[in-house]
N, CA, C and O of each residue as an XYZ file, in Angstrom:
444
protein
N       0.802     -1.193      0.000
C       0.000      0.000      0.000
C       0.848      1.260      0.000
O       0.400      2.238     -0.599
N       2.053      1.344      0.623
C       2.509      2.476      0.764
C       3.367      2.390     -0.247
O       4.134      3.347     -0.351
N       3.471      1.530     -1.027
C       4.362      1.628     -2.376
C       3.509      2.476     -3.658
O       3.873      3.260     -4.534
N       2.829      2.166     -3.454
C       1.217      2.319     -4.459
C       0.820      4.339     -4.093
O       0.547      5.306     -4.805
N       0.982      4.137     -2.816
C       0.737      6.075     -2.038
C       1.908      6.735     -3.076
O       1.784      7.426     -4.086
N       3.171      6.179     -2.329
C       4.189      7.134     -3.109
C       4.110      7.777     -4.311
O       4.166      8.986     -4.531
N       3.856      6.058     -5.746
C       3.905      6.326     -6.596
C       3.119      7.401     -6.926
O       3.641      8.347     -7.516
N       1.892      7.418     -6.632
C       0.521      8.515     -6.517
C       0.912      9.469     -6.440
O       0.564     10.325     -7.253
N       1.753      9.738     -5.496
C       2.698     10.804     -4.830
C       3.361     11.939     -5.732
O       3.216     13.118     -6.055
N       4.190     10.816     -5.933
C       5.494     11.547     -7.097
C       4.781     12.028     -8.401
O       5.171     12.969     -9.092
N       3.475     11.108     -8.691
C       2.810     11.273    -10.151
C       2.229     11.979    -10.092
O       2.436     12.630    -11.117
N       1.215     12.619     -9.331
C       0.867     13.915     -9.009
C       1.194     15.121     -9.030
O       0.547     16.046     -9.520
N       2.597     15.181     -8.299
C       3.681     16.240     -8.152
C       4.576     16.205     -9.371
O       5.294     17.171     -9.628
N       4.556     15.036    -10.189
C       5.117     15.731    -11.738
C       4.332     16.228    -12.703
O       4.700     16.963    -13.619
N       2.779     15.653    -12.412
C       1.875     16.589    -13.251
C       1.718     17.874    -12.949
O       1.667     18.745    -13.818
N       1.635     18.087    -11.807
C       2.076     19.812    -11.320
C       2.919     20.303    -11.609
O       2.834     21.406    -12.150
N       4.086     19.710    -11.379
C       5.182     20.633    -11.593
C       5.282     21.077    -13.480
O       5.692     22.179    -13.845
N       4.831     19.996    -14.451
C       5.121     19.916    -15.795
C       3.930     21.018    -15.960
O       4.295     21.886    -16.754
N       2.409     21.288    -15.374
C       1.762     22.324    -15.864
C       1.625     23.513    -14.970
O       0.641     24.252    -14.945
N       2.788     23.638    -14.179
C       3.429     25.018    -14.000
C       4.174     25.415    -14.851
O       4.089     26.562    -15.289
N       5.069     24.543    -15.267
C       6.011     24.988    -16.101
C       5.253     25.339    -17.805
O       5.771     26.247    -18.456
N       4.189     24.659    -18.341
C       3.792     25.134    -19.469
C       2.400     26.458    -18.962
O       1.547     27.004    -19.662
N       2.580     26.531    -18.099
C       1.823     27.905    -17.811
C       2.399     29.070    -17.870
O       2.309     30.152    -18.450
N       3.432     28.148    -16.575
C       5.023     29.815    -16.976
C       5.278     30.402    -18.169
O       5.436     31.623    -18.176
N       5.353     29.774    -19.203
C       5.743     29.594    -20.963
C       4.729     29.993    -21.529
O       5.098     30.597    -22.536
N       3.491     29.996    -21.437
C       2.372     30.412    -21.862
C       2.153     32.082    -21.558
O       1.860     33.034    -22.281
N       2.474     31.914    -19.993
C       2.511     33.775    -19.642
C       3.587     34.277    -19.992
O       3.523     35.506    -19.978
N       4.572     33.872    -20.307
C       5.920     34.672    -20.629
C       5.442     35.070    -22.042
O       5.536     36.230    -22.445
N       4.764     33.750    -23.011
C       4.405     34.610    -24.115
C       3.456     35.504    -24.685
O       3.522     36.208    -25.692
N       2.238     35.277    -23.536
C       1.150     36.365    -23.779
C       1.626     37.616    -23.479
O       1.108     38.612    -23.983
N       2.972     37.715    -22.373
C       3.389     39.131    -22.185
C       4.173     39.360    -23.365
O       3.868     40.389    -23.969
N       4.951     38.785    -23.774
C       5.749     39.030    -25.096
C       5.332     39.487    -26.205
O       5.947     40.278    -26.920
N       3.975     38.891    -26.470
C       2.884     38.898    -27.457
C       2.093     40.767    -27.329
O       1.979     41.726    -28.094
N       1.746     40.468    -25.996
C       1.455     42.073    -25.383
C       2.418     43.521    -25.194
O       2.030     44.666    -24.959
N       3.355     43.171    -25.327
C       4.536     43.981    -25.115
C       4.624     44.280    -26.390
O       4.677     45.460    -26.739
N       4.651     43.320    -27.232
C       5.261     43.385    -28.720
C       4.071     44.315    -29.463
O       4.427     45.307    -30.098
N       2.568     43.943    -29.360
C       1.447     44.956    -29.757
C       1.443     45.926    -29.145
O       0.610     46.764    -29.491
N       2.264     46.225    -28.086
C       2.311     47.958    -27.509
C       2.954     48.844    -28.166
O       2.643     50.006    -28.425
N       4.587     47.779    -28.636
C       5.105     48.927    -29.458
C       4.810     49.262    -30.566
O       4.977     50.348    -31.119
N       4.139     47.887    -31.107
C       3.520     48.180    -32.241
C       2.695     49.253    -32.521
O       2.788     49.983    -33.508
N       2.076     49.312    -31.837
C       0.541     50.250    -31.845
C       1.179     51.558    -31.846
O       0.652     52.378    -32.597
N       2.523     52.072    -30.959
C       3.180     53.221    -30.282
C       3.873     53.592    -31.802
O       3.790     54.709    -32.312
N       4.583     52.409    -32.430
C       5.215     53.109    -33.480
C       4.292     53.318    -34.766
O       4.738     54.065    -35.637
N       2.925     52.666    -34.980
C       1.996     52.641    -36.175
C       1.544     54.837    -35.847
O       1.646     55.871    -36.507
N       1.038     54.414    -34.383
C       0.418     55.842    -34.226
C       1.760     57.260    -34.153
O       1.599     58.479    -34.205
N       2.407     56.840    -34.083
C       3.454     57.700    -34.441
C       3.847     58.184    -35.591
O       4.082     59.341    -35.940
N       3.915     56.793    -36.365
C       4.343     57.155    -37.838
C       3.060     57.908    -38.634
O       3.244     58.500    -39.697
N       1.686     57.809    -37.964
C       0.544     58.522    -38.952
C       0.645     59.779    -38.293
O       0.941     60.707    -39.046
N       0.473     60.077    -37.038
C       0.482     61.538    -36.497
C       1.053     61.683    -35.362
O       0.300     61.439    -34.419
N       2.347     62.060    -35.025
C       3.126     62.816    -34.040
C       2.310     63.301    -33.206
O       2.280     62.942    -32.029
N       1.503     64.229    -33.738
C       0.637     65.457    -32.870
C      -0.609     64.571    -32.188
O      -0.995     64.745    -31.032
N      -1.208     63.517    -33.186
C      -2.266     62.725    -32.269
C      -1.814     61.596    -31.263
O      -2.388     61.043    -30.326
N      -0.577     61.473    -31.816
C      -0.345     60.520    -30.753
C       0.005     61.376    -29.387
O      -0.506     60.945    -28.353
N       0.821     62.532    -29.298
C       0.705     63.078    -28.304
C      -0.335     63.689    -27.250
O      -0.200     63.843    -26.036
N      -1.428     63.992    -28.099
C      -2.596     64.088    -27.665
C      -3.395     63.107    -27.328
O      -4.248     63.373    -26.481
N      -3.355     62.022    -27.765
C      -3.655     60.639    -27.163
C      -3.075     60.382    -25.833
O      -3.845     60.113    -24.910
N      -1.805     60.435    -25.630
C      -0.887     60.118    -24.541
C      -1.435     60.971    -23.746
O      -1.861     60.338    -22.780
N      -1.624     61.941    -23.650
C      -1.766     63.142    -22.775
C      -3.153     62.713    -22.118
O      -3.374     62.342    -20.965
N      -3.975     62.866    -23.135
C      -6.261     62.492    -23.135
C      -5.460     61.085    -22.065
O      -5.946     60.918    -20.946
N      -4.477     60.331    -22.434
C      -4.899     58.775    -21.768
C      -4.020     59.236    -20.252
O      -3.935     58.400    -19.353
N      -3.512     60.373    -20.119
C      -3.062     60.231    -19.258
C      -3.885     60.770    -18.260
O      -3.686     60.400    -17.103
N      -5.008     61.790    -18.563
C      -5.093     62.245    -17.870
C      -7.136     61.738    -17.217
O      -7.968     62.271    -16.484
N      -7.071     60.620    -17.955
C      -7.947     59.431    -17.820
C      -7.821     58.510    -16.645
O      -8.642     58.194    -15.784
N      -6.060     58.025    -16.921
C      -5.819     56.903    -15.972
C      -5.286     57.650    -14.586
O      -4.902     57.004    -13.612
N      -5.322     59.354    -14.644
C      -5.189     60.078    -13.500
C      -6.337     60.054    -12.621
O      -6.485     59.799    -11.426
N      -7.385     60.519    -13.908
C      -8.316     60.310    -12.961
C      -9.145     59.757    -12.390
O     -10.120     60.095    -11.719
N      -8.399     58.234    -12.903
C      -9.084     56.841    -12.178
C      -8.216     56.557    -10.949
O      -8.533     55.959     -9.921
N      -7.218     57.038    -11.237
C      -6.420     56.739     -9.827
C      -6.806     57.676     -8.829
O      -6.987     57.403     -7.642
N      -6.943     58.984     -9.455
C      -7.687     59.201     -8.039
C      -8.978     59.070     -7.440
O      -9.175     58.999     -6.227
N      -9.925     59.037     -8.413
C     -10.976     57.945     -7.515
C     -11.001     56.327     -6.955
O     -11.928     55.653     -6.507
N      -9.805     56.069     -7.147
C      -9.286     54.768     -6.922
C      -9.004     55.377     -5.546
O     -10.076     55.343     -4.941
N      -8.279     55.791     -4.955
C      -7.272     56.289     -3.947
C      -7.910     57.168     -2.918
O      -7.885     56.873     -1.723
N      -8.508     58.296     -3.403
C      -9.041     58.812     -2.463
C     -10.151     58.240     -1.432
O     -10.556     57.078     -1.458
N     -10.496     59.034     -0.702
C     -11.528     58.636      0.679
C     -12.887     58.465     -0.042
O     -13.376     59.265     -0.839
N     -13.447     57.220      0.392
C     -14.687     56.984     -0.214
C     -15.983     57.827      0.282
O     -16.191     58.049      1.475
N     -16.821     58.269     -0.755
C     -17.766     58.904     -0.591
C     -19.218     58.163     -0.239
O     -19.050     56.947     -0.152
N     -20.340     58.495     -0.055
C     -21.414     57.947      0.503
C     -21.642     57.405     -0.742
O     -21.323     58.092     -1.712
N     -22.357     55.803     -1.006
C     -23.116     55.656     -2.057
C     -21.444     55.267     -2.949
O     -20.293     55.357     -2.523
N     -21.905     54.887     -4.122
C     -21.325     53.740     -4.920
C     -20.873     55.382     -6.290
O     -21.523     56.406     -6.503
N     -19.516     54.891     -6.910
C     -19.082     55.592     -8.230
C     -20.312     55.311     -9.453
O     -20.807     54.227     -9.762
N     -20.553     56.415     -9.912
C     -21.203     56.333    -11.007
C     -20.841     57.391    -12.213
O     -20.411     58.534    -12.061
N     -21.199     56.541    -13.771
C     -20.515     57.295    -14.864
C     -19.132     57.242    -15.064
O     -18.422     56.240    -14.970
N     -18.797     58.370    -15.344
C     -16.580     58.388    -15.651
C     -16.302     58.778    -14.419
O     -15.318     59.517    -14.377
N     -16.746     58.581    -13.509
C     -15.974     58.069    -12.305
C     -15.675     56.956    -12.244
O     -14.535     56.598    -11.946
N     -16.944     55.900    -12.599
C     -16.576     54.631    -12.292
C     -15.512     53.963    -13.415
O     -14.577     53.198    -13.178
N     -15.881     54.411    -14.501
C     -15.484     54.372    -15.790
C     -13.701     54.120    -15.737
O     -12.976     53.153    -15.973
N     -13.435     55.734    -15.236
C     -12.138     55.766    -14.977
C     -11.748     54.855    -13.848
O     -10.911     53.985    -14.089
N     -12.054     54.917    -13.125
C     -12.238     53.797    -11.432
C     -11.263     52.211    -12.190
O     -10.113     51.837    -11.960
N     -12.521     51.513    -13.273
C     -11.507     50.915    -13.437
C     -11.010     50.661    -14.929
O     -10.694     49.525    -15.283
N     -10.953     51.695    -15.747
C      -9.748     51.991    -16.559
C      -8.633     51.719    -15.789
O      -7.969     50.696    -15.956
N      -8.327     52.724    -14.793
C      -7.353     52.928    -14.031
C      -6.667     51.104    -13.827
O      -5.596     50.584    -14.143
N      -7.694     50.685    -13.275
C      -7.601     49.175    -12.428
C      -7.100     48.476    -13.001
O      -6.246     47.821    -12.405
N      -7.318     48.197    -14.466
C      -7.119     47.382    -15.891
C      -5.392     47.955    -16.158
O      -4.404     47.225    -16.079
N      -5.384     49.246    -16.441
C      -3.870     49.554    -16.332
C      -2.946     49.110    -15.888
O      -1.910     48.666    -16.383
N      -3.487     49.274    -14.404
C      -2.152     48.948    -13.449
C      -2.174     47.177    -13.065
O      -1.382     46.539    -12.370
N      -3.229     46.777    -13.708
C      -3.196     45.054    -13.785
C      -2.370     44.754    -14.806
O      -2.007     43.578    -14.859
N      -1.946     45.545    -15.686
C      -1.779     45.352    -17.182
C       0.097     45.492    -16.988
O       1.014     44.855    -17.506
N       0.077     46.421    -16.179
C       1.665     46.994    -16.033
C       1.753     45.910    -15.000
O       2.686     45.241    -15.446
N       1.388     45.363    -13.972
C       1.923     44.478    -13.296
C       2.279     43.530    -13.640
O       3.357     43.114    -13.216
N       1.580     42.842    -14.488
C       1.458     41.570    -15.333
C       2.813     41.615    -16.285
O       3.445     40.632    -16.672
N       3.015     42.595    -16.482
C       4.124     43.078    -17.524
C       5.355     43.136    -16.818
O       6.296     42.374    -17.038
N       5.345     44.035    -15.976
C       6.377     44.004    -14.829
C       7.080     42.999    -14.348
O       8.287     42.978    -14.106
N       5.843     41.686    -14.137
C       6.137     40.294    -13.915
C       6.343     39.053    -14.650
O       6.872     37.986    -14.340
N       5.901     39.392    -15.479
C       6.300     38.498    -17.033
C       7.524     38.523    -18.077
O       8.356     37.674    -18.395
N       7.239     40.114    -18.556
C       7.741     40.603    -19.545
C       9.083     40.837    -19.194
O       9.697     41.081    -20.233
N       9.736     40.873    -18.328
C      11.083     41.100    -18.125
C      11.876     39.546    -17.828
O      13.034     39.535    -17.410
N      11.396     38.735    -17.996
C      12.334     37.524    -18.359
C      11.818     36.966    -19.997
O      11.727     35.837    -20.479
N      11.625     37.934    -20.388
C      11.308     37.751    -21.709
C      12.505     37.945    -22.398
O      13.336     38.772    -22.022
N      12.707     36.969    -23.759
C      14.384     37.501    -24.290
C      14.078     38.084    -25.493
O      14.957     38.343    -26.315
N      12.970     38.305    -25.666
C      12.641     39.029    -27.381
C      13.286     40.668    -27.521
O      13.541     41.299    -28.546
N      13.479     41.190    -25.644
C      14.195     42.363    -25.853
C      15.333     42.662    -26.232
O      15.666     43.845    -26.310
């Protein structure tokens, strides 16, 4: 019986360990994949308009500002509604987006 446990044991813990490891590989490349359509997108909108892309950057910045600060600040009576909430979690999606990236994308070797 306890020959029979082990095996169970070990066979278990190599199926885990083998679909961690193709998960790891899977997120390393959705960030790679994601990283790679950022610059893409950064150098497409660049090359059509300088001036809109700066104005884009700016409009998005000052979007995901002001989701962070209804993110952050002291909560008010009653629940966010409209581009409060809107921005609320724009904001949220961002900084999920940069984390994910943060944590992925830098053992990435495509850089």
């Amino acid at each position: 019986m306890g020959v029979r446990r082990a095996a169970k044991g070990v066979g278990d813990f190599l199926i885990e360990m083998v679909g961690e490891a193709v998960a790891e590989v899977i997120l390393s490349l959705l960030a790679c994949a994601l990283l790679g359509c950022l610059a893409l997108i950064a150098y497409l909108s660049w090359s059509f308009s300088p001036r809109f892309t700066i104005a884009g950057a700016g409009l998005l910045s000052f979007f995901l500002a002001h989701g962070a600060w209804q993110t952050f600040r002291t909560p008010t009576k009653g629940r966010r509604r409209g581009l409060a909430a809107l921005t609320a979690v724009g904001f949220t999606v961002a900084a999920m987006t940069a984390l994910f990236l943060l944590l992925y994308a830098t053992g990435c070797d495509c850089l």
